[in-house]
C-alpha positions as CSV (number, residue, x, y, z in Angstrom):
1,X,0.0,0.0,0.0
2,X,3.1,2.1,0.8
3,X,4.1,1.9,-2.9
4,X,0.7,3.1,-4.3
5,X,0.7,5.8,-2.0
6,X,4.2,7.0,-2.8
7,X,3.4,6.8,-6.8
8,X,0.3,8.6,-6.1
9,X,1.7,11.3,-4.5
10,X,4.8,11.7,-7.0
11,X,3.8,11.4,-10.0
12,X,1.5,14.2,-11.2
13,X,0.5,12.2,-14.9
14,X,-0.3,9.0,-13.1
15,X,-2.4,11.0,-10.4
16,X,-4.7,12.5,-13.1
17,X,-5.2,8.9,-14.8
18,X,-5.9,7.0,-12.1
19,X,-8.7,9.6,-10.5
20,X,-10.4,9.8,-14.2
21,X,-10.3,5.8,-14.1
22,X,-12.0,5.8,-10.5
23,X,-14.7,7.8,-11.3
24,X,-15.4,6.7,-14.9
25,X,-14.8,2.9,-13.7
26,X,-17.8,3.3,-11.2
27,X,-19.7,5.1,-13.5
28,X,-19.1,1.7,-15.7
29,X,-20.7,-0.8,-13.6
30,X,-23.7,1.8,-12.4
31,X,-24.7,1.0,-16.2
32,X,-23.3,-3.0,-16.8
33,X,-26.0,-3.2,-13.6
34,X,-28.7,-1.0,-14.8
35,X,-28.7,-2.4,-18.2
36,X,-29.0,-6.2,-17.1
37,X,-31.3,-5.7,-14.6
38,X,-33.4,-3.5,-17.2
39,X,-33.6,-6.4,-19.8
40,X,-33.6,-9.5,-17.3
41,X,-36.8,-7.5,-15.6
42,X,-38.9,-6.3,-18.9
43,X,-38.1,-10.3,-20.6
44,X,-36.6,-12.7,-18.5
45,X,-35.3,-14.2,-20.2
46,X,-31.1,-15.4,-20.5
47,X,-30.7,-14.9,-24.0
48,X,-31.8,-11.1,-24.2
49,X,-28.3,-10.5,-21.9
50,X,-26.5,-12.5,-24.1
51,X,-27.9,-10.3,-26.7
52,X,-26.9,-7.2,-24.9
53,X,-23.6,-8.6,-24.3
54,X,-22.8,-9.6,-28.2
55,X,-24.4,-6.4,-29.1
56,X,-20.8,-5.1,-26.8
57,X,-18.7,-6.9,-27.8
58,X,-19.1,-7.4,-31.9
59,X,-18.2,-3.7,-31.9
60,X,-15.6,-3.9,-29.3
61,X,-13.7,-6.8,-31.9
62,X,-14.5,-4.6,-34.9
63,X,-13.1,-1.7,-33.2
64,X,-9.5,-3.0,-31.5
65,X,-7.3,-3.5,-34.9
66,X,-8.4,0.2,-35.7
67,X,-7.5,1.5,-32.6
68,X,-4.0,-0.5,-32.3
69,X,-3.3,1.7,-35.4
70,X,-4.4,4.9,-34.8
71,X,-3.5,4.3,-31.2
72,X,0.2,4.1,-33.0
73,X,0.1,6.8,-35.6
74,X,-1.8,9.6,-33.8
75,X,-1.6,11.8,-30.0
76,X,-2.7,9.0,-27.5
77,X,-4.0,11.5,-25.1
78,X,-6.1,13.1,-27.4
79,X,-7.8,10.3,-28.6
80,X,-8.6,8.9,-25.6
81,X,-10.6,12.3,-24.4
82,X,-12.3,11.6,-28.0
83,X,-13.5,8.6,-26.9
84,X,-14.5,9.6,-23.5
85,X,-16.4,12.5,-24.9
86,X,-18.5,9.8,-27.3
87,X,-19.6,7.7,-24.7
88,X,-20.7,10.5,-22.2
89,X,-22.9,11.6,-25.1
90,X,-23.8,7.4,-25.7
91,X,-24.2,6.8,-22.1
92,X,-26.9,9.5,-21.4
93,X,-28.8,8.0,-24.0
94,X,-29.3,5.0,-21.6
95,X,-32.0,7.1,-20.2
96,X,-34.2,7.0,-23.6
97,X,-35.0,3.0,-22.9
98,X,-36.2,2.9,-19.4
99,X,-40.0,2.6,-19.3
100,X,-40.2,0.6,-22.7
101,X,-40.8,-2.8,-23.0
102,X,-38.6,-3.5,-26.3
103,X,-34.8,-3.9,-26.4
104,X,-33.5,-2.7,-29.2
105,X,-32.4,0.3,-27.6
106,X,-30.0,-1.3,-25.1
107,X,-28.5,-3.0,-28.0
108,X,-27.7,-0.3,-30.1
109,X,-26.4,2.0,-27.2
110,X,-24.6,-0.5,-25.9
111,X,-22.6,-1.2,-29.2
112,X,-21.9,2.5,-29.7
113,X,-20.4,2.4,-26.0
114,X,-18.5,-0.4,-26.8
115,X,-17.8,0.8,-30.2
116,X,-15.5,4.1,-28.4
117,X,-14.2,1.6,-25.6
118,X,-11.1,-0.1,-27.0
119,X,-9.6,3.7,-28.0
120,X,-9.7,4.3,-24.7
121,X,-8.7,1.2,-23.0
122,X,-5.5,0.3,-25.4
123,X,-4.4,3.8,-25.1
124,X,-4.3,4.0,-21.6
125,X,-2.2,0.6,-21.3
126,X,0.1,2.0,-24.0
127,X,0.9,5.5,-22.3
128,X,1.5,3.4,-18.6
129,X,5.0,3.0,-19.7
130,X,5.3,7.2,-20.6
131,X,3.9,8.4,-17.2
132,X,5.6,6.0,-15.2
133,X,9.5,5.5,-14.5
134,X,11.0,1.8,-15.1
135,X,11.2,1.5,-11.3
136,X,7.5,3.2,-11.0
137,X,5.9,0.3,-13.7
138,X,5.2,-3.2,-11.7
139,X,3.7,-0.3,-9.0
140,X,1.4,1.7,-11.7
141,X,0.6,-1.7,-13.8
142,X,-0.6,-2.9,-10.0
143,X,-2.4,0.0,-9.0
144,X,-4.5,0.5,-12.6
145,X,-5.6,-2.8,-12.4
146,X,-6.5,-3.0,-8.7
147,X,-7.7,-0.2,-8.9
148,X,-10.3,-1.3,-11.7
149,X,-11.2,-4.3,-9.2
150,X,-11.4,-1.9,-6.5
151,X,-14.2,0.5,-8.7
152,X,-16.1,-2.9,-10.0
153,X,-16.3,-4.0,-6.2
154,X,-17.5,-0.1,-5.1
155,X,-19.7,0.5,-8.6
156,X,-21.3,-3.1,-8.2
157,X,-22.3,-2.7,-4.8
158,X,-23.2,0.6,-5.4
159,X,-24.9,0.3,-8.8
160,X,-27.5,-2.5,-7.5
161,X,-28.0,-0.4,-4.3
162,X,-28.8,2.9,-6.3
163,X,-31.1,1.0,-9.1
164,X,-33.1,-0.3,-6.4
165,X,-33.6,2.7,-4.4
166,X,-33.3,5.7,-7.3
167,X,-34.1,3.8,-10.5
168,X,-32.6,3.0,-13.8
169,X,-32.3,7.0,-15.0
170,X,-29.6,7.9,-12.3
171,X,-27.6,5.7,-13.0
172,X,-27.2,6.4,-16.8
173,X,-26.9,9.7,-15.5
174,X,-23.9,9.4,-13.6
175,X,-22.5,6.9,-15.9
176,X,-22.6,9.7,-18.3
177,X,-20.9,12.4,-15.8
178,X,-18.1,9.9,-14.8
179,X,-16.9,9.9,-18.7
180,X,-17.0,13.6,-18.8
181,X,-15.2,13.6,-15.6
182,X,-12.3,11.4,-17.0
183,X,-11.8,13.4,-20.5
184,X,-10.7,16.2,-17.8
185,X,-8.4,13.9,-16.1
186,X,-6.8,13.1,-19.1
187,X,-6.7,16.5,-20.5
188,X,-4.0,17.4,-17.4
189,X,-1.7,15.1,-18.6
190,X,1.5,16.6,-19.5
191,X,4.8,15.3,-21.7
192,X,8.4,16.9,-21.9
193,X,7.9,16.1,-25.6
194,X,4.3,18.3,-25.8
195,X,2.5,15.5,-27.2
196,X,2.0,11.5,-26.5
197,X,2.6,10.2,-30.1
198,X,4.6,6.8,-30.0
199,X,8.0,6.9,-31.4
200,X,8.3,5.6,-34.6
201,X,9.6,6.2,-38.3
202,X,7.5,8.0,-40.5
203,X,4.5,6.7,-42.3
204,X,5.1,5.2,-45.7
205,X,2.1,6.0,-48.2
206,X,1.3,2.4,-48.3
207,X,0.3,2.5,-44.4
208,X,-1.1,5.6,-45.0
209,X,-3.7,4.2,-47.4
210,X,-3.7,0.9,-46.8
211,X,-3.9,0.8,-42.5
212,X,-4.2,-2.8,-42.7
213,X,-0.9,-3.8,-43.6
214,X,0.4,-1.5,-40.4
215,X,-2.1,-3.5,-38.2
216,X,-0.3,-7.0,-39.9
217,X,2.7,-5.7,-38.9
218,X,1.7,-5.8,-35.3
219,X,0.6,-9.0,-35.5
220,X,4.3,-10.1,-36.6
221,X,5.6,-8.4,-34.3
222,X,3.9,-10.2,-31.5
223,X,4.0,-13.8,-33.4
224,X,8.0,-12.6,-33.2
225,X,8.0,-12.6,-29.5
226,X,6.9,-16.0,-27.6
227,X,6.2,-14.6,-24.8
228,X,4.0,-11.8,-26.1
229,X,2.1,-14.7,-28.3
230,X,2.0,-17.0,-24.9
231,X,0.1,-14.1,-22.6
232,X,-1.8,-13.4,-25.3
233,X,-3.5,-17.2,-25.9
234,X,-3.6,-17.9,-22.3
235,X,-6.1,-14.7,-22.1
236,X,-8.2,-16.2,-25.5
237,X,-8.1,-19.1,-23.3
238,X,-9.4,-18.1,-19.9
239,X,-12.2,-16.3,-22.1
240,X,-13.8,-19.2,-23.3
241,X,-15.2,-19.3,-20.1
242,X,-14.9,-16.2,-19.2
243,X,-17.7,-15.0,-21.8
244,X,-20.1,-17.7,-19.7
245,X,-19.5,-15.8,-16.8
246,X,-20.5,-12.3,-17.8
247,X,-24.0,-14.1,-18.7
248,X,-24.1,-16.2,-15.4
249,X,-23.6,-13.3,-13.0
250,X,-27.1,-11.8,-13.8
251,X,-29.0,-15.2,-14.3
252,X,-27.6,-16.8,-10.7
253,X,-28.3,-13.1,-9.6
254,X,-31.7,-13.0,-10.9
255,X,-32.7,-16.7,-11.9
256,X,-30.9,-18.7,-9.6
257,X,-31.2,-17.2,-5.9
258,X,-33.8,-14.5,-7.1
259,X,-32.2,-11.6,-5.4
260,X,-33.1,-8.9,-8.4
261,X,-30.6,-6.0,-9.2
262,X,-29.2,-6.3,-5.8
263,X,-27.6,-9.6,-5.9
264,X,-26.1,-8.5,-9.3
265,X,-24.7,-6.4,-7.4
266,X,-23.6,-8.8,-5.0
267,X,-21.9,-11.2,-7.0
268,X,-19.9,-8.7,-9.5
269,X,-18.9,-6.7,-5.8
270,X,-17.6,-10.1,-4.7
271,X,-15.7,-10.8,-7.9
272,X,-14.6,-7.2,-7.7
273,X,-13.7,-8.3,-4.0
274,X,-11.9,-11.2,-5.1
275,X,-10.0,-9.6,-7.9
276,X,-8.6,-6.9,-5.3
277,X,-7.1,-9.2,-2.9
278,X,-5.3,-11.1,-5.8
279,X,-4.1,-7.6,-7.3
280,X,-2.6,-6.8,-3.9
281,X,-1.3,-10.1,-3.8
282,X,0.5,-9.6,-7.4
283,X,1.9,-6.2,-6.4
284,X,3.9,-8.4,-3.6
285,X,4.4,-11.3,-5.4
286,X,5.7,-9.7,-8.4
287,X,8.4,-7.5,-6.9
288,X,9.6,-11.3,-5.8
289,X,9.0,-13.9,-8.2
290,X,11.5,-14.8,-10.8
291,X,11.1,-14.8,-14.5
292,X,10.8,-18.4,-14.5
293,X,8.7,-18.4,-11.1
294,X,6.0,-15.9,-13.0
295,X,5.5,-18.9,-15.7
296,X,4.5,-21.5,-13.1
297,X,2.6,-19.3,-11.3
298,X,0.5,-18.2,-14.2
299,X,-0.2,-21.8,-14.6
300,X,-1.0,-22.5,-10.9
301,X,-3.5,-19.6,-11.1
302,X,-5.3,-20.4,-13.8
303,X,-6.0,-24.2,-12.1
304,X,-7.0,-22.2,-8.9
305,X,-9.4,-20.4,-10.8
306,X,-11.4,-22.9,-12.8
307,X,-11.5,-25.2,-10.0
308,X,-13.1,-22.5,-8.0
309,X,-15.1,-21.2,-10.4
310,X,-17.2,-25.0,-10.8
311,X,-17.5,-25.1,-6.9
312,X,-19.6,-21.4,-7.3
313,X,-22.1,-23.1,-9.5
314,X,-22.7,-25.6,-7.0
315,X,-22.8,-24.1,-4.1
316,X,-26.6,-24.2,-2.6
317,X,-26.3,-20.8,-0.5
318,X,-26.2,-17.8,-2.2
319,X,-23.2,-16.4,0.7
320,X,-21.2,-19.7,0.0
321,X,-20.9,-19.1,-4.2
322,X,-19.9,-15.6,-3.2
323,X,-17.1,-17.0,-1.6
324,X,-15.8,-19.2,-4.4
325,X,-16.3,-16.9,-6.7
326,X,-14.0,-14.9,-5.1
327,X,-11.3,-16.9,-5.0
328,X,-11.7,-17.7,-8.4
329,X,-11.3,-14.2,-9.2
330,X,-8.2,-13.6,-6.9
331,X,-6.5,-16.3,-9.1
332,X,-7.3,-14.6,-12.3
333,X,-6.1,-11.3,-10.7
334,X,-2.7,-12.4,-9.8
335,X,-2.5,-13.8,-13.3
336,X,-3.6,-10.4,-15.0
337,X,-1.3,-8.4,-13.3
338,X,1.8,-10.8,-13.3
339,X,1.4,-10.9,-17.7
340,X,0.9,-7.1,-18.2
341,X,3.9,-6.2,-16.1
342,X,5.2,-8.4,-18.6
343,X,4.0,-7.0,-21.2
344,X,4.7,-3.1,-20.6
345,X,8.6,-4.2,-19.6
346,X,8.9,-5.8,-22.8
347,X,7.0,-4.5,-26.0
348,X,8.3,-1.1,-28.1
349,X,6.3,1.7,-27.5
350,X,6.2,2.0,-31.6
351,X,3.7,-1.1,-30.9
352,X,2.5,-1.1,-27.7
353,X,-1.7,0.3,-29.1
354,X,-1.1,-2.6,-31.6
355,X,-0.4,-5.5,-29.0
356,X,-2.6,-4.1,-26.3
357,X,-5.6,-3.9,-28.6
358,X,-5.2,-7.2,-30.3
359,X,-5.4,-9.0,-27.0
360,X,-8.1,-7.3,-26.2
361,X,-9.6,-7.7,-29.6
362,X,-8.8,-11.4,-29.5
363,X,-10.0,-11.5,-26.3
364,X,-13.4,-9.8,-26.9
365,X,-13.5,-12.4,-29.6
366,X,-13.6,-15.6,-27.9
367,X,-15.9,-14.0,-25.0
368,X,-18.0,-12.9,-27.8
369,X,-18.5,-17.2,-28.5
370,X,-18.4,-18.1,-25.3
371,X,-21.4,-15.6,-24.3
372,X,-23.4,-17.0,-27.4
373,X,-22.9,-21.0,-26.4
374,X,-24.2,-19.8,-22.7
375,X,-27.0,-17.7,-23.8
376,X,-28.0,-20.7,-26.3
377,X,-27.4,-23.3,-23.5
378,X,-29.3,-21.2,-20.9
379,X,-32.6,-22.2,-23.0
380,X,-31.8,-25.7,-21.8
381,X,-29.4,-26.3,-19.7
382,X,-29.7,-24.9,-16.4
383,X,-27.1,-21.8,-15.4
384,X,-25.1,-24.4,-12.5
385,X,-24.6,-26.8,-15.5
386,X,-23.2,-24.3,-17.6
387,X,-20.9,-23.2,-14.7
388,X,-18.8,-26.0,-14.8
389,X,-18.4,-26.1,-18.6
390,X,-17.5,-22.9,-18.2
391,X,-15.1,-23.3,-15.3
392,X,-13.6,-26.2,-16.9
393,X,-12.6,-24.1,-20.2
394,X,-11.6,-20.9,-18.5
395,X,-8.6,-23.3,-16.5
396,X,-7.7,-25.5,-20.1
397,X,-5.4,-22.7,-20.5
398,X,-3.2,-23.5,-17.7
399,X,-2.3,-26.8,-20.1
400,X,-1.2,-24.8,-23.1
401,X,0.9,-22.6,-20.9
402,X,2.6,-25.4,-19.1
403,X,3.3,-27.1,-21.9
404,X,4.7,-24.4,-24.0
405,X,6.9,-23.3,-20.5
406,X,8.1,-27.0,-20.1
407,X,9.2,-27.5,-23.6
408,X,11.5,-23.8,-23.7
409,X,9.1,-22.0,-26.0
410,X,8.3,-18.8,-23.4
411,X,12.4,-17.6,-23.3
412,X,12.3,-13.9,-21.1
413,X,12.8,-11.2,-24.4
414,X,14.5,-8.0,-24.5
415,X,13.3,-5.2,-22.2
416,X,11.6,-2.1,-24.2
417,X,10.6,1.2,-22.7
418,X,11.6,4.8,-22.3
419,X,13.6,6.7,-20.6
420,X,13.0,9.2,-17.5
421,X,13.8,12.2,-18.5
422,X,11.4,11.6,-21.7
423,X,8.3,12.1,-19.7
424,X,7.3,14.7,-17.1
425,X,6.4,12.5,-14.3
426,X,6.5,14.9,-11.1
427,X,4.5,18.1,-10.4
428,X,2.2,20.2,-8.6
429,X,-0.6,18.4,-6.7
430,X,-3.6,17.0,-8.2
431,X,-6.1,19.8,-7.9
């Protein structure tokens, strides 16, 4: 906690990210529970949330290989205040589909959210490694993502809590505020350079014209690296169940113990619960562990977490599954934060939107499957059944990545990153 509190207090860039990402984080999750609750309570039915959920994240896969690029070619701060600025405008328009008893609404405005998203996300894992010193990384890679766990826990909670007692408008409302709140945020942040363009060679008129063929070249660039390729799959992998889960939390919340928006709520706090305590846990560990003790204990993780996910969808109580869940979660957590430290020590900043918005491209891809086989399934299998499939899926991954570690193929690469005096990094206080 010492180490957060020190970065926080030093580092004037990383000060301004992090309070945009608190706010707009729980804004986030005020919505993920309004919109959920909103469709399971006008249908009831599984498959409209699986709808809602494709409907985020089609666009979310069609948008990652552009942003990578433009991520690459263009001012990173400036076009993640662009997408913020969308989505406050997107977000408010939540508000037009309470009080109807159709859906399409929810599924267009949540594909224009999602749509903005990956600019936003991609670019704020690619500037980590410009606001933050090498020593200051592990630290700021720890805090972003805890601090994401930290807002889903808090925004979760919250978000039932307020939909129950204020209704679906207010928390659109805020969702809405949060974004403008963070465009602010990033607007303060400052570089000795003036801007946040990645440092590369000048554009050729073929990737001028032809963005594609840049976008390629990222993805040869990270088939180049094992490592980069290794993190990469494992997270396809863990999504394969993972997708599952994004539909299970609202029909075990709703369908399963009957608890409403509330224990929605509930069970994402407790994940966001779960996924704290293993982020804390990373921080520690990861300051520690050798290279070769991060591999097994990626592997370890992953095991830890599917096992822990199938004992949720049996437990009988609603307090007991809370607590598995949990766990499950703090194994994922340790894992997440252990392969991006990984990944901001060792990819060129002349790729970095490229890599980070693949994965999460790739990623959104296989979540996109999994969340169509559950939302299929849930029309005849029940939601425990589909628990374990999904539990047993999300930990397959822990073969691939003990094999490929057993056999040599994850070698540690060359370190990339800038230097300290490239980036303003102290400053006046946050005000």
């Amino acid at each position: 906690m010492s180490d957060f509190l020190r970065l926080l207090k030093s580092n004037r860039n990383y000060r301004y990210t992090w309070s945009g990402q608190v706010v707009s984080e729980i804004g986030d999750h005020f919505n993920n529970i309004a919109v959920f609750s909103l469709a399971l309570a006008n249908t009831r039915s599984g498959m409209v949330v699986t709808g809602v959920m494709l409907a985020r994240a089609i666009p979310a896969v069609m948008a990652g290989p552009l942003a990578g690029v433009v991520l690459d070619r263009l001012d990173r701060k400036q076009i993640m205040i662009a997408s913020d600025l969308i989505r406050a405008v997107v977000a408010l328009g939540f508000i037009l589909a309470v009080n109807r008893s159709d859906t399409w609404l929810l599924y267009l405005l949540s594909a224009l959210l999602m749509l903005a998203s990956p600019f936003f996300t991609s670019g704020r894992s690619a500037i980590l490694p410009t606001i933050a010193t090498k020593e200051e990384l592990h630290t700021a890679n720890s805090l972003t993502q805890t601090t994401g766990w930290t807002t889903l826990t808090v925004g979760a909670f919250l978000g039932g809590a307020s939909v129950t007692a204020f209704g679906y408008k207010w928390a659109f409302a805020f969702n809405a505020l949060s974004f403008l709140f963070s465009a602010a945020c990033i607007s303060k942040l400052r570089a000795a350079a003036g801007n946040f363009r990645a440092e590369r060679s000048g554009l050729t008129e073929n990737e001028v014209v032809r963005p594609w063929h840049e976008y390629t070249e990222g993805l040869r660039y990270m088939r180049a690296s094992p490592l980069i390729l290794g993190i990469a799959l494992v997270a396809v992998g863990w999504a394969s169940g993972g997708g599952a889960s994004q539909i299970l939390f609202s029909l075990f919340g709703e369908l399963v113990f009957h608890r409403g928006p509330a224990g929605i709520g509930y069970l994402w706090g407790s994940a966001g619960i779960g996924l704290l305590v293993g982020g804390t846990f990373a921080h520690w560990l990861g300051k520690r562990i050798s290279f070769g003790g991060y591999k097994k204990a990626v592997s370890i993780c992953y095991l830890i977490h599917g096992g822990s996910y199938i004992v949720f969808s049996q437990m009988p109580t609603f307090w007991l599954a809370i607590l598995f869940l949990g766990i499950s979660r703090a194994a994922i957590a340790v894992s997440s934060v252990l392969n991006t430290s990984q990944l901001l020590r060792h990819v060129s900043d002349a790729f970095r939107g490229r890599v980070f918005a693949t994965i999460e491209t790739l990623t959104w891809s296989m979540m996109m499957l999994s969340m169509l086989g559950a939302g299929l399934a849930s029309g005849t299998w029940s939601p425990r059944a589909i628990g374990v499939v999904a539990g047993v899926f999300s930990s397959s991954t822990a073969i691939f990545w003990l094999w490929a570690n057993w056999t040599g193929r994850l070698p540690e690469p060359a370190r990339a990153g800038i230097e300290r005096e490239e980036v303003e990094v102290h400053g006046d206080p946050l005000v």
